[in-house]
C-alpha positions in Angstrom: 136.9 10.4 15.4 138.2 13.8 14.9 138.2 15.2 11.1 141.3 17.3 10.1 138.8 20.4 9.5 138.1 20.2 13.4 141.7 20.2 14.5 142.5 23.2 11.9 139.4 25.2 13.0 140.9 25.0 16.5 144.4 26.2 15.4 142.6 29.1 13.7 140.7 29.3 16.9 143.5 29.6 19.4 145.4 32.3 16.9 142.2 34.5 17.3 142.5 34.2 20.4 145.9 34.7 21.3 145.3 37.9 19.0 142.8 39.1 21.2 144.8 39.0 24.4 145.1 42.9 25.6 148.4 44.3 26.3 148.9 47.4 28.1 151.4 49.0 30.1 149.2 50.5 32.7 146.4 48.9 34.8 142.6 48.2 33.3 139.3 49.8 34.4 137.7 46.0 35.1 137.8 43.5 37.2 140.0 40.9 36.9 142.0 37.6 38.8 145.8 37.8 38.6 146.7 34.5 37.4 150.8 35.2 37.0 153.5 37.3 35.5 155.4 36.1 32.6 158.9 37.2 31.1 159.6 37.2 27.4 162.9 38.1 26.4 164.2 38.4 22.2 167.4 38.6 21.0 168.5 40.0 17.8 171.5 40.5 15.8 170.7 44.1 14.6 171.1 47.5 16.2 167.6 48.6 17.6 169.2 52.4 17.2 169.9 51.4 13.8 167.6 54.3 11.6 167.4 51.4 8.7 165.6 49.4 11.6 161.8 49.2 12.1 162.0 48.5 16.0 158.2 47.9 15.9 158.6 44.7 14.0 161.2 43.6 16.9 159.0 45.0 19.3 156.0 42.5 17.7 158.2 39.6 18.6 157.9 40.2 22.1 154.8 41.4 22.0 153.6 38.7 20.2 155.6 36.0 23.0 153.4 37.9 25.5 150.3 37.2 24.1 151.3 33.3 23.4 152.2 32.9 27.6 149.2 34.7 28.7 147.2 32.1 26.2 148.5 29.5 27.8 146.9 30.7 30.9 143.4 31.2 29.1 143.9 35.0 30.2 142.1 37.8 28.8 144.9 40.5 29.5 148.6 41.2 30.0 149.2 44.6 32.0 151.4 47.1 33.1 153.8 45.3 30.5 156.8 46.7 30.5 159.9 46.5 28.2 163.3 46.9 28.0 166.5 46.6 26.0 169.9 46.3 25.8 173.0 45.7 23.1 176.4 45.3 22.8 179.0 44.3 20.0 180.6 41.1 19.9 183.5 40.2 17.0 181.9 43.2 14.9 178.1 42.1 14.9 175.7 44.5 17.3 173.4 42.0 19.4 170.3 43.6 20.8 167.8 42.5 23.2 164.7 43.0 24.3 162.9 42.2 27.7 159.7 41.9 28.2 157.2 41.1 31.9 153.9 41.8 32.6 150.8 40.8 34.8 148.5 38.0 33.8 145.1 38.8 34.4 141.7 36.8 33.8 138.5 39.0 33.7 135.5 38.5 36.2 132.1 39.1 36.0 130.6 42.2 38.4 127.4 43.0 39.1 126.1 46.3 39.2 125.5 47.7 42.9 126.8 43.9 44.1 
């Protein structure tokens, strides 16, 4: 029988982890297994070009949805990531969006010279 201290270490567990997951929006200088390309995509009822905005903390949203997909996959990485955006007004309220892809990837081990 499982104690409740297991099950929450594990919840700690897989949120380290998922924090570890590396973004990036180039490629990585290792080796690694493509395991998939995921899509993210946040909507919000704000205007990103808003100056009263902090478009990091919408940009952590997908960022963060990322990082929860590529988890999922027991990845180590997400690359060449890329994001985009778009808005528009509807009855008076500015709806933005942000898109977000990327490539799962899974390291590998190398050996030197083999």
């Amino acid at each position: 029988m499982r104690r409740f201290d297991d099950k929450y270490d594990e919840g700690k567990d897989a949120a380290r982890r998922m924090k570890e997951i590396i973004l990036s929006t180039g490629n990585i200088n290792r080796s690694y297994v493509v395991r998939d390309v995921i899509y993210v995509a946040e909507k919000f009822t704000v205007d990103l070009f808003d100056a009263e905005v902090n478009v990091d903390e919408a940009m952590d949203a997908a960022k963060v949805h990322l990082q929860e997909k590529a988890a999922r996959y027991g990845a180590d990485a997400v690359i060449n990531c890329h994001f985009d955006h778009e808005h528009h007004t509807e009855n008076g309220q500015t709806h933005s969006q942000i898109f977000a892809y990327g490539t799962v990837v899974q390291f590998i081990q190398s050996t030197i010279g083999g």
